[in-house]
NUKOL-449882 format. One line per 3 residues: number of its first residue (from 1); their letters; for each residue x, y, z of N, C-alpha, C. Coordinates in steps of 0.2 Angstrom, whole numbers. Each point is the difference from the previous one (the first is absolute). Layout:
NUKOL-449882
NUM) a) X/Y/Z/X/Y/Z/X/Y/Z ~ ... $
end
This chain:
NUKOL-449882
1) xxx) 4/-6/0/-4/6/0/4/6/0 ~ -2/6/-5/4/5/0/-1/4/7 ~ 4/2/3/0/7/7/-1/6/-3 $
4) xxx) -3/3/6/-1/6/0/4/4/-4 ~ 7/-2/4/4/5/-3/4/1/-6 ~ -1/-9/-3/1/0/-6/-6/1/-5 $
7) xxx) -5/2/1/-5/4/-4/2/6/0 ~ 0/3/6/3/6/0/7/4/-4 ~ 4/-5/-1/6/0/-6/-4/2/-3 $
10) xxx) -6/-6/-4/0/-3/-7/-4/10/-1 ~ -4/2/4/-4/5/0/7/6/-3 ~ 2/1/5/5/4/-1/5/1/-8 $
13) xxx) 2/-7/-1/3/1/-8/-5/0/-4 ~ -6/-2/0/-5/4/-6/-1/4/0 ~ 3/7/7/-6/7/-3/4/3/-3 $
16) xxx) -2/7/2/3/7/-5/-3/5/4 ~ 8/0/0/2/7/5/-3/7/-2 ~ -1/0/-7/-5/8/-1/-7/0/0 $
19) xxx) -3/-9/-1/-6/0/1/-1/1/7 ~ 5/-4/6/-2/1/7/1/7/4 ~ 3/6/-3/0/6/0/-7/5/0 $
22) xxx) -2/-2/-6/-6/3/-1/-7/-4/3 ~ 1/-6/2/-4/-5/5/-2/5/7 ~ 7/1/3/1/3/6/-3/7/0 $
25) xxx) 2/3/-5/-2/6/0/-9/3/0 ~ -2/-7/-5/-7/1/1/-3/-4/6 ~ 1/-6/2/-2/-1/8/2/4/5 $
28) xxx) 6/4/-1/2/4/7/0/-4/7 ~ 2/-6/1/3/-4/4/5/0/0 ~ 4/-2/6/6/0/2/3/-8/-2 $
31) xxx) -4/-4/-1/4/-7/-3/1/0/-5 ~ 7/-5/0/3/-1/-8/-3/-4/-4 ~ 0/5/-7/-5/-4/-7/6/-3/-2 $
34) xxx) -1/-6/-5/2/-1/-6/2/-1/-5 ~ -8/4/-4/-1/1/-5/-3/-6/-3 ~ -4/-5/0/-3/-7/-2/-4/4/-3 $
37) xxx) -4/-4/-5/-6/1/-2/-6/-4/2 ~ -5/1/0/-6/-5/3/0/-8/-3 ~ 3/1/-7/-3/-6/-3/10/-5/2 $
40) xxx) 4/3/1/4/-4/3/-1/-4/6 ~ -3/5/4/-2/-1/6/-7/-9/-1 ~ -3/2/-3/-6/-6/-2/1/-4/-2 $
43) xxx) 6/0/-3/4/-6/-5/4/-5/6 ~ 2/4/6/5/-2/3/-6/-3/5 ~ -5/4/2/-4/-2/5/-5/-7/-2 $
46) xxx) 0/-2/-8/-6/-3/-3/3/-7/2 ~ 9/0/-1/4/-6/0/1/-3/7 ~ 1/4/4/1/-1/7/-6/-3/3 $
49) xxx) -8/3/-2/-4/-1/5/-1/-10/-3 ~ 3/-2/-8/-1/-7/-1/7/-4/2 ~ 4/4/1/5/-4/6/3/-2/4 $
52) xxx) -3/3/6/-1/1/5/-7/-4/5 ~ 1/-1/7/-4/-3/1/-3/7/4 ~ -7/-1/1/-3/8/5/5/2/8 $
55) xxx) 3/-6/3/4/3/4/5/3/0 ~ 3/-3/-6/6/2/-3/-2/9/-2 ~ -6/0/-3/0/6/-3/-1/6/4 $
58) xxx) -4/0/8/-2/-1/6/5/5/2 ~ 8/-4/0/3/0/3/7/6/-6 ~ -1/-1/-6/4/5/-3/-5/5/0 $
61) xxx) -5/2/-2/-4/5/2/1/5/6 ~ 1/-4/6/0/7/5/9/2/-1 ~ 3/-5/-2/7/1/1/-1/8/-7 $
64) xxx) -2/-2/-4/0/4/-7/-2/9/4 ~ -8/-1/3/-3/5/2/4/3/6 ~ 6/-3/5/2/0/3/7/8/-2 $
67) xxx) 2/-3/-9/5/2/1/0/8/-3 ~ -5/3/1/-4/6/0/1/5/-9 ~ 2/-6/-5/2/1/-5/-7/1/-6 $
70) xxx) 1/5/-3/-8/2/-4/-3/-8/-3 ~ 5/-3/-3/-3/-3/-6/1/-8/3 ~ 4/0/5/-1/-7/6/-7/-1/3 $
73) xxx) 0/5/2/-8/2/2/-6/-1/-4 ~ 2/2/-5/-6/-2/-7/1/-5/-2 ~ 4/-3/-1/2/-9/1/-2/-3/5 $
76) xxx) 2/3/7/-4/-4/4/-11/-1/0 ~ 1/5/-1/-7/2/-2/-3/-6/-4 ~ 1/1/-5/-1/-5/-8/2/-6/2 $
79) xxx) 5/-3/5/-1/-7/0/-5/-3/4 ~ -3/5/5/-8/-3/2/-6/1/-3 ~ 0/3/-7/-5/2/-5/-4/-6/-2 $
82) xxx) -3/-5/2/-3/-5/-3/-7/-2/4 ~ -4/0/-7/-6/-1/3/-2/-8/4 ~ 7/-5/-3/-5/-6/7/6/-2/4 $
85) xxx) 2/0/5/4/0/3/-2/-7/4 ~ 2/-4/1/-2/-6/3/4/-2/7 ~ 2/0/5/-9/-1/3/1/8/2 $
88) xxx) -3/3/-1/-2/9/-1/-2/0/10 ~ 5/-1/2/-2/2/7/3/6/1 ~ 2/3/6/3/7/3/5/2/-2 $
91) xxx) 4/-3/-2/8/0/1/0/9/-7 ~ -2/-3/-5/0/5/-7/-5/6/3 ~ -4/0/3/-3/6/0/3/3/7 $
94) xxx) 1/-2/4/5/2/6/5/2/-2 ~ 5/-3/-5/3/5/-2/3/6/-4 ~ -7/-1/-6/-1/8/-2/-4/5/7 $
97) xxx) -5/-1/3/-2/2/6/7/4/4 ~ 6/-2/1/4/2/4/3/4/-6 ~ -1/-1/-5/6/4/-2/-6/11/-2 $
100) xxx) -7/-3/1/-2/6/-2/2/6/3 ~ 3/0/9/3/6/3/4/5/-5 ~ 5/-4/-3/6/1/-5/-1/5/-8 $
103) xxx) -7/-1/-1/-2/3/-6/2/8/2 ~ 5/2/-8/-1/8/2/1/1/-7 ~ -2/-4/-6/-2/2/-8/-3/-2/-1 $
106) xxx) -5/1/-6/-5/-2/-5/1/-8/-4 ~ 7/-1/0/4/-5/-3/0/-5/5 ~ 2/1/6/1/-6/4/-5/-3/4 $
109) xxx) -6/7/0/-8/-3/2/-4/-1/-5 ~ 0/1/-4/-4/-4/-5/4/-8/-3 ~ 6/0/-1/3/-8/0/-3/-3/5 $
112) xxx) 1/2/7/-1/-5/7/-7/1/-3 ~ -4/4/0/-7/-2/-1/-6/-4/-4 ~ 4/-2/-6/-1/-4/-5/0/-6/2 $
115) xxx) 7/0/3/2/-8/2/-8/-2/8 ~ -1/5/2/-3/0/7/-6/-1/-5 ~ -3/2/-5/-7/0/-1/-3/-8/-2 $
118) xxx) 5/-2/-2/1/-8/-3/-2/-3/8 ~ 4/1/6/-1/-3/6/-9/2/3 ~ -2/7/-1/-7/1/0/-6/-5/-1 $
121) xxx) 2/-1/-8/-6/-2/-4/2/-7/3 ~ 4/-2/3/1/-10/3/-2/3/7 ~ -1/4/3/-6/1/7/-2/6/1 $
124) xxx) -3/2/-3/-4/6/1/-1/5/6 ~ 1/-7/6/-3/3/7/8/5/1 ~ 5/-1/-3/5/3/3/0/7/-2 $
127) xxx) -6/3/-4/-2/9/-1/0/2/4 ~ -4/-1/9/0/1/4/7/4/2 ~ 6/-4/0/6/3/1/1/5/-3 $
130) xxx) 0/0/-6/-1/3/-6/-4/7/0 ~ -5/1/4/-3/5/1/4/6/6 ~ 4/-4/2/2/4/7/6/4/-5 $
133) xxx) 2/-2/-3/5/7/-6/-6/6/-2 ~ -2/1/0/-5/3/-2/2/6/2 ~ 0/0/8/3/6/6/7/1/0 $
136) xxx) 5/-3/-3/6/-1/0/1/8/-2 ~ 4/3/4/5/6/-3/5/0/-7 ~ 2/-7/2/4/-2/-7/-6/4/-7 $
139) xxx) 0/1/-4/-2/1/-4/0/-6/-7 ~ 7/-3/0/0/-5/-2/-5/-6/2 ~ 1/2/5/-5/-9/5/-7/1/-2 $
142) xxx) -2/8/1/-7/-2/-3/-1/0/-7 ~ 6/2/-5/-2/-1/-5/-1/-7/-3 ~ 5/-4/2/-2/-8/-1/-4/-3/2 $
145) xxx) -8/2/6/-5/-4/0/-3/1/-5 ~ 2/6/-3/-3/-1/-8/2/-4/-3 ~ 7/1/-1/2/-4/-6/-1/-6/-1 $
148) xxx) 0/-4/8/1/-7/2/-9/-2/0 ~ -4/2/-3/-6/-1/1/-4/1/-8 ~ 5/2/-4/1/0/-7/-5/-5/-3 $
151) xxx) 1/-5/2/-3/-7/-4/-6/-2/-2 ~ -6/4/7/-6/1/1/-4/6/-3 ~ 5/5/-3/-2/5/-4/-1/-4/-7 $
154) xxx) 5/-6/-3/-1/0/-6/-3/-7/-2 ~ -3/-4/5/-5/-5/1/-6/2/-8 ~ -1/-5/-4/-6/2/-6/-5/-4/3 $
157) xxx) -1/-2/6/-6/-7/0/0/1/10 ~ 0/5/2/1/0/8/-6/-3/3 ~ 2/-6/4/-4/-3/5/-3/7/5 $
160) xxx) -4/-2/5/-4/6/5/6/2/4 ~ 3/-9/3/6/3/3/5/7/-3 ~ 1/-1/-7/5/1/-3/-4/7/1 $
163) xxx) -3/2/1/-6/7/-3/1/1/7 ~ 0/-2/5/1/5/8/9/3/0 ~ 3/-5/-3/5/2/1/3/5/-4 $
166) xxx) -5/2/-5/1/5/-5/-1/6/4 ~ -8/2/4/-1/2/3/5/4/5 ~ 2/-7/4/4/1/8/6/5/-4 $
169) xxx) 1/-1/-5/6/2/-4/1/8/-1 ~ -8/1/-3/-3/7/-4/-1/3/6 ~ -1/-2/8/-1/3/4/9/3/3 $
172) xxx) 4/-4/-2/7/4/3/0/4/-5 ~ 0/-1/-5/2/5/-6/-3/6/3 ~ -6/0/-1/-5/7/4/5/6/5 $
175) xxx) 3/-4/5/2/2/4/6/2/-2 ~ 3/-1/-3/6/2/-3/-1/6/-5 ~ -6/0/-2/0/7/-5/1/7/4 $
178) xxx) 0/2/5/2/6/2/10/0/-1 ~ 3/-6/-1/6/1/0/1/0/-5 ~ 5/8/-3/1/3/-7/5/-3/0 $
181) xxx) 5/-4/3/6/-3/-3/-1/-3/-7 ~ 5/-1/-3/0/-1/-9/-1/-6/1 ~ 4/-4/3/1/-8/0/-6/-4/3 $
184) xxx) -5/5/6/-4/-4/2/-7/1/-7 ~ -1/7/0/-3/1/-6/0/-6/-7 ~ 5/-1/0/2/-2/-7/-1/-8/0 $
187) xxx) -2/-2/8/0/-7/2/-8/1/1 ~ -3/3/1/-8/-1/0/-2/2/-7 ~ 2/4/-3/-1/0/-9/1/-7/-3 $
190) xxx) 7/-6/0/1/-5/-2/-4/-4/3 ~ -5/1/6/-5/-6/2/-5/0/-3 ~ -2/7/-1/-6/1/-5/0/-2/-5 $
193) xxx) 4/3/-4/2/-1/-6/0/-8/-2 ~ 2/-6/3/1/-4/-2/-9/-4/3 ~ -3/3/5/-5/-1/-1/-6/2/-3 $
196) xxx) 1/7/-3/-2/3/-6/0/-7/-6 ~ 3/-3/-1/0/-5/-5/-6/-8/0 ~ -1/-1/7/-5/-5/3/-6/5/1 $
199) xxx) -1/6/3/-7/3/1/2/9/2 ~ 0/0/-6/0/8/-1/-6/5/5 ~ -6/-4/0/-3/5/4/0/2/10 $
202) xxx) 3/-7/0/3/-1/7/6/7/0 ~ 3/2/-3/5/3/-3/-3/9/0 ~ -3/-2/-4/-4/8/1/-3/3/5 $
205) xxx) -6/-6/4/0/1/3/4/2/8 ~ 5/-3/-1/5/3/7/5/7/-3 ~ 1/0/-6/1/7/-2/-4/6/-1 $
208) xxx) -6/-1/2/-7/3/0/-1/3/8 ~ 2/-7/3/-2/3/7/9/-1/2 ~ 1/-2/6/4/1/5/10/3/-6 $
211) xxx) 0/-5/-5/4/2/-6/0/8/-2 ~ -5/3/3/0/8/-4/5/4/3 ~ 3/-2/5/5/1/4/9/-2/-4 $
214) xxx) 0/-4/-4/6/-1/0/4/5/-8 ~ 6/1/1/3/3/-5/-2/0/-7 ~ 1/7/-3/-3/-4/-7/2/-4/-5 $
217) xxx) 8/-1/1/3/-2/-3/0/-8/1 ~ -4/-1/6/-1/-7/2/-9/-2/-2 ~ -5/5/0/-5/-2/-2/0/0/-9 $
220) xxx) 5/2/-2/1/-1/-9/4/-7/1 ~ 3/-3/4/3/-7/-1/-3/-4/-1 ~ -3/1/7/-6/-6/1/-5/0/-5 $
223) xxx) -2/5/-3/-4/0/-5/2/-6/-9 ~ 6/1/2/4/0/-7/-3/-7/-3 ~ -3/-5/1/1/-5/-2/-10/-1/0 $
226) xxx) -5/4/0/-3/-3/-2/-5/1/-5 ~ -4/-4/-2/-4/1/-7/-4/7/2 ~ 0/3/-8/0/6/-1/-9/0/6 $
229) xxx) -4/4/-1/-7/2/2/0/-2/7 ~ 7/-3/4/2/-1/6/3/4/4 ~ 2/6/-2/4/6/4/-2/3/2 $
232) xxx) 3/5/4/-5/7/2/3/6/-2 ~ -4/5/1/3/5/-3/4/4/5 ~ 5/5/-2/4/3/5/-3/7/1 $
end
């Protein structure tokens, strides 16, 4: 099995030091980038996750997340990205779960939360946790209850279950409209929007009501994707 630290090598000789310059510059982090690109990243994550046994992966994963490095992190991220995880007990969402304090980019909360949303839709009941970001100061943390709840926005056949939790869902969004930050705004446009695509008038109607509040530049997002005779006017 490859180490940690020997990923961390292999990471190292693929980047590019002028992309990892302009990496940093645009996150404004103090951790060292790179310069990977995603789809390196995917290719290396796609190989490992059929390699590797889930403890093995378990276990480079926190080492990865561990070593505070941008594209380690998004590697560690992406090697728990799998919708069936067998036997899909604690261990993988305890993991990303611990690592959410940490989030201080758009990049490194939306990777952990893809990977986290695949752990949602295999138990549902664990939103409950999930809703306590909500109140989080972080602004990151609360933007990935969005993000990580993603899956349920873009349901085409949602059981009633599935429709409470759309609900429980469109109820935090609500409460986050009075916060004008970009990245939160722009993460409740993206839940709209994708469920603009399943049921546009659920969509209008929350931009109608509680939605009249949110930026405009996020109520033209959310709008962006649905059939014409489905929008509102501005």
């Amino acid at each position: 099995m490859r180490s940690a630290s020997d990923l961390i090598a292999q990471l190292r000789a693929k980047g590019d030091a002028t992309k990892a310059a302009e990496m940093a510059a645009y996150h404004r982090t103090d951790r060292e980038f790179l310069g990977l690109s995603a789809l390196k990243l995917d290719e290396m994550a796609r190989d490992m996750r059929r390699e590797l046994s889930l403890s093995d992966r378990l276990n480079v994963a926190q080492r990865l997340w561990e070593s505070d490095i941008h594209e380690a992190r998004i590697l560690a991220a992406k090697l728990l990205t799998q919708a069936r995880i067998r036997p899909d007990d604690a261990l993988v969402w305890t993991m990303i779960v611990a690592w959410v304090p940490d989030f201080d980019s758009w990049a490194l909360a939306d990777h952990a939360a893809i990977a986290g949303a695949k752990r949602l839709q295999a138990d549902p009941s664990r939103l409950d946790e999930v809703e306590t970001w909500t109140g989080d100061a972080n602004l990151w943390v609360r933007r990935a209850a969005l993000v990580m709840t993603l899956p349920w926005a873009r349901l085409p056949h949602p059981k009633p279950g599935d429709i409470a939790v759309r609900e429980r869902v469109l109820g935090w969004a609500e409460g986050y409209v009075p916060d004008h930050d970009w990245f939160i705004q722009k993460a409740i446009a993206w839940w709209l929007r994708e469920l603009s695509k399943r049921d546009p008038a659920r969509v209008v109607a929350f931009l109608d009501g509680p939605g009249s509040g949110m930026m405009r530049f996020a109520r033209t997002e959310a709008q962006r994707k649905m059939r014409a005779g489905s929008t509102l006017t501005e």
